[in-house]
Structures are given as C-alpha cells and as structure tokens.
C-alpha positions in Angstrom: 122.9 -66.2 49.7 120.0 -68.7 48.5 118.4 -68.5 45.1 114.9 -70.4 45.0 112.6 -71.0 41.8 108.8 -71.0 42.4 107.6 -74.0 41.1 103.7 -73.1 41.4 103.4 -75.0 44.4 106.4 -73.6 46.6 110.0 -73.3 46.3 113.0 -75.3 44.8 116.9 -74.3 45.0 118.3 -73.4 41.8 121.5 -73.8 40.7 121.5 -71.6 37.1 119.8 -68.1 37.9 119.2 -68.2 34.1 118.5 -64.3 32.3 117.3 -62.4 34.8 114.5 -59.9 33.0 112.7 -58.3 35.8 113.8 -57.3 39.5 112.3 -55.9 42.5 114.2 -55.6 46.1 113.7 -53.6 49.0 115.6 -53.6 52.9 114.1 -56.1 55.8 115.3 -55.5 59.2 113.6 -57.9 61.5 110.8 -59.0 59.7 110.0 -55.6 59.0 110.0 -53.5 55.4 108.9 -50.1 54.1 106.0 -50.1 51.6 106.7 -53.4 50.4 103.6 -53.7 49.0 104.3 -51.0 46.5 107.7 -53.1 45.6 105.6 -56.6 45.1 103.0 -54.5 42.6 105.7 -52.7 40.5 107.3 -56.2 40.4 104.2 -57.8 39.1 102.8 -54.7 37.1 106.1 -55.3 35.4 105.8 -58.8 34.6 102.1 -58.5 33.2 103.4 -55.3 31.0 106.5 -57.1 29.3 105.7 -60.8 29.5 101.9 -61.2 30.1 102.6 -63.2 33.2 100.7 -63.2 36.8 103.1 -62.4 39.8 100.4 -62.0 42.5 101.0 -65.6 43.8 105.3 -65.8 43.8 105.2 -62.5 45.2 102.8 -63.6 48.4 104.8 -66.6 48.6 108.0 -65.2 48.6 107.5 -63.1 51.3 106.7 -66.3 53.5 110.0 -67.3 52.3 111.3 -63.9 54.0 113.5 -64.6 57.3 112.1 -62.4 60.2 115.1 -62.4 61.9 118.2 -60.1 60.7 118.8 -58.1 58.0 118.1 -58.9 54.8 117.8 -57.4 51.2 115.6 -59.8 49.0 115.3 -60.1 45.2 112.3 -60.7 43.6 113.1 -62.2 39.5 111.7 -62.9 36.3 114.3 -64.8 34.5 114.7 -66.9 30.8 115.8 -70.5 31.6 115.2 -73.4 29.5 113.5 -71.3 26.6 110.9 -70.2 29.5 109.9 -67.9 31.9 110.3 -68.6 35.5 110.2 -66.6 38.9 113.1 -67.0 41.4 113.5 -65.7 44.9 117.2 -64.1 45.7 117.9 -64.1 49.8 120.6 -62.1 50.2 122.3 -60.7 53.8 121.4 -57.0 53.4 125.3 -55.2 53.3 126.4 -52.4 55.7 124.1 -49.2 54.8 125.9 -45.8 54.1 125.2 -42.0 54.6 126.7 -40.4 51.3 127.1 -41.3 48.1 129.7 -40.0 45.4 128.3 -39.2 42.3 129.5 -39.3 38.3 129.1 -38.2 35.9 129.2 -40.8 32.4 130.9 -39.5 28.8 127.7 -40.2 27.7 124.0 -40.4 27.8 121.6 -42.3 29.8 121.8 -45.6 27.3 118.9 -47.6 28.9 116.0 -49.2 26.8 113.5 -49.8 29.2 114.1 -47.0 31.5 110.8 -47.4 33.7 111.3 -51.1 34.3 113.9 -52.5 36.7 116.1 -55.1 35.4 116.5 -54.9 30.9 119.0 -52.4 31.7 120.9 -54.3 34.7 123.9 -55.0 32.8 124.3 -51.6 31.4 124.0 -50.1 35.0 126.3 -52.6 36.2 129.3 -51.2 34.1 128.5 -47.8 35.1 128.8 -48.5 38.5 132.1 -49.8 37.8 133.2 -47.0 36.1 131.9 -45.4 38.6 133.8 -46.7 41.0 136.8 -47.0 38.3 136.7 -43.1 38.8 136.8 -42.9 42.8 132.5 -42.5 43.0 130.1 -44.9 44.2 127.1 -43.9 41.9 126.9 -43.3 37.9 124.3 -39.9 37.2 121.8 -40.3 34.6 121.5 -37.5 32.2 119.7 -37.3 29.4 120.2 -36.8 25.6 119.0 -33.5 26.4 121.5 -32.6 29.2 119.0 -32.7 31.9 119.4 -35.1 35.3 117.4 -38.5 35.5 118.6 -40.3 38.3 121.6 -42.5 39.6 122.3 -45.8 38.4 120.9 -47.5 41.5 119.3 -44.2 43.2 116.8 -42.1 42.3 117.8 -37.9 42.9 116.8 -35.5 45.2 118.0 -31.9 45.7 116.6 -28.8 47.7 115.9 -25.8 46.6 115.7 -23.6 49.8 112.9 -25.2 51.1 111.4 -26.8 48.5 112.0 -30.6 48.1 112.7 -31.2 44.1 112.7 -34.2 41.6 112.5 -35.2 38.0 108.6 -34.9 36.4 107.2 -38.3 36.8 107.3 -38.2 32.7 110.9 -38.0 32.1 112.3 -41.2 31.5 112.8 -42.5 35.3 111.9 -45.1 37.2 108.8 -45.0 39.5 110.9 -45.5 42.5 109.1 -46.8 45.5 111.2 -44.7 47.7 111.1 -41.5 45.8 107.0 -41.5 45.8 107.7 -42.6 49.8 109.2 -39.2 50.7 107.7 -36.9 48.2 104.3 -38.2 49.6 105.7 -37.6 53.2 106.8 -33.9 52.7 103.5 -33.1 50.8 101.8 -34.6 54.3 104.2 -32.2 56.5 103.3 -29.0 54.3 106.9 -29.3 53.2 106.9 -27.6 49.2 107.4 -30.0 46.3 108.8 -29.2 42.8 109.5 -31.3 40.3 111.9 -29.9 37.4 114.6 -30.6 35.1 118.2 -29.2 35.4 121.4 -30.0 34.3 124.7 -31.6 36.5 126.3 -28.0 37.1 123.4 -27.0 38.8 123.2 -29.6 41.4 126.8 -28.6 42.1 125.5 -26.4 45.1 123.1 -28.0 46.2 121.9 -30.5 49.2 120.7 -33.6 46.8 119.4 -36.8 48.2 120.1 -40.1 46.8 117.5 -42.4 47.8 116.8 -46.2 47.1 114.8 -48.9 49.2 118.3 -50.7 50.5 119.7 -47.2 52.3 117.3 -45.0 52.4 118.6 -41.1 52.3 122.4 -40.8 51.5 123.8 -37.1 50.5 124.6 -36.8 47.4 128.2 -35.9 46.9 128.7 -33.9 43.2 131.7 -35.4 42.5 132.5 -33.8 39.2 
C-alpha cells in the first residue's frame, strides 16, 4: 500500500500521513469504478465546505495515479501536516468482498460531529467497529438520540418493506452515500417503490435490510441483536 502527497505538480511518497480530515474511496476492478465521479465531487464539495480548499485538480490527478490492472480500493485525503493542509493519495489492494454483514447495536447514541462529511468522525467509527467486532458483528448500527436507525459505521442501511425499497430521509443526520443514491436511483428507474422513513432497531429485526457501501456493494444485513 502506497501513500502519495500531491505537490501541485504531481505526486511525492509520504512517509507521515499527518491528520487525515477528509476521505473519499470507492472499489476499482480493472481500471473500472461505479460513479466515481459522484465520489471525486463529494470529496471536493467536502473540502471547499470545511477548509475553503479546491480539489478539482488532486482529484483528476489521482485517478491517473489509479492502476488499471487489479483490484484496488483507493483513498482520496485531506490531511493536517506541518501546520497545513495537504492532499494525499492512499493505494490500497482492495480486500476480499463479502455477502452479509452482522450488525450491532452500540450502548449508546450515534456520537459523530460531522455526520454528513466522511472522515471528522473516523476515529470514533473506528472503535465501534472494534466493538463491533469485540461483540462477534462486523458492523456498529447508528441510531439516533431519538431511537431511530441512521446507518452503519461504514454502510449506509437498506431494508424492504414488501416491495418497497426503504431508507433514512435524506435530512436525518446521514451521510450522502454515493451508493445509497446509486440504487435508490436504480429502483425508481425499474418502477420499483421507494420509501424513505425512520424506525427503530426492533423493527428491522424481520426484515430483509441491505448494507451497502462503494467497497462491497449489497451485503444482507444480519440483526445481530
């Protein structure tokens, strides 16, 4: 795995990764992605928003940088070093995809700051993944102050209602997933119903729920609580 630092003019390696602020990855099999173009404008939407920086020209770059050969699961950054802002590029080997995910269910609260921004709140979802895992699950399940479902830590959720695909309202505190817009776009276009409302954990406990993210895709959604 190769970390880079745009320099302006092209790419440098870089030894300190420094405080990574801002992050944006998505799955490239053989030079080919899914909607990476929606990835590279959160990514720089992101940067403008928070830090008043331009991210049109590291993003284009990067994905020069981008082998087309294998599989591989780059990592756009905005990170602190040196009491400045910098952009890096993170090549990493994309790992083995999987089909179901377990999910958990935190003692507490969704804790983030900056829910609709990926990468304040890595950290944080960092340990709940390993509590997650910590508790025989793969994913954490974001719920809100309120009681109602967000998303997972690294996922965004899913769940069928008969025939009707639901979500999250785009104005609860969730993260404009890339993927999520993907497939809810994609069943609108095959007449497929679309709901979006809140509910709590014990109602997903029957039902068929979808956790989605650019790296695997669709995975089932296993209550494991």
């Amino acid at each position: 795995m190769t970390r880079l630092r745009w320099t302006g003019d092209g790419f440098a390696p870089c030894q300190d990764q420094g405080e990574v602020k801002i992050i944006d990855s998505w799955l490239v099999t053989e030079g080919r992605a899914r909607a990476a173009d929606a990835h590279l404008r959160r990514f720089a939407e992101a940067c403008a928003e928070q830090y008043g920086v331009q991210a049109e020209r590291f993003a284009c770059a990067a994905m020069t940088r981008i082998p087309a050969a294998g599989r591989w699961f780059p990592r756009l950054e905005l990170a602190a070093a040196d009491g400045l802002v910098c952009f890096q590029l993170w090549l990493r080997r994309a790992p083995a995809l999987g089909s179901a995910v377990r999910l958990w269910l935190p003692p507490e609260p969704d804790q983030r700051l900056h829910p609709r921004v990926k990468g304040p709140d890595l950290a944080y979802l960092n340990r709940l993944r390993d509590a997650a895992v910590k508790a025989n699950a793969d994913e954490a399940m974001l719920v809100s102050a309120d009681g109602y479902v967000l998303e997972g830590a690294t996922t965004s959720l899913l769940w069928w209602r008969g025939n009707t695909l639901c979500a999250p309202p785009a104005e609860a505190a969730v993260l404009p997933s890339v993927t999520r817009a993907v497939l809810l776009d994609a069943a609108a276009a095959q007449d497929i119903a679309v709901r979006f409302e809140l509910v709590t954990p014990a109602e997903l406990r029957d039902a068929q729920v979808w956790a989605v993210n650019a790296l695997h895709g669709i995975r089932a959604g296993i209550v494991a609580f």
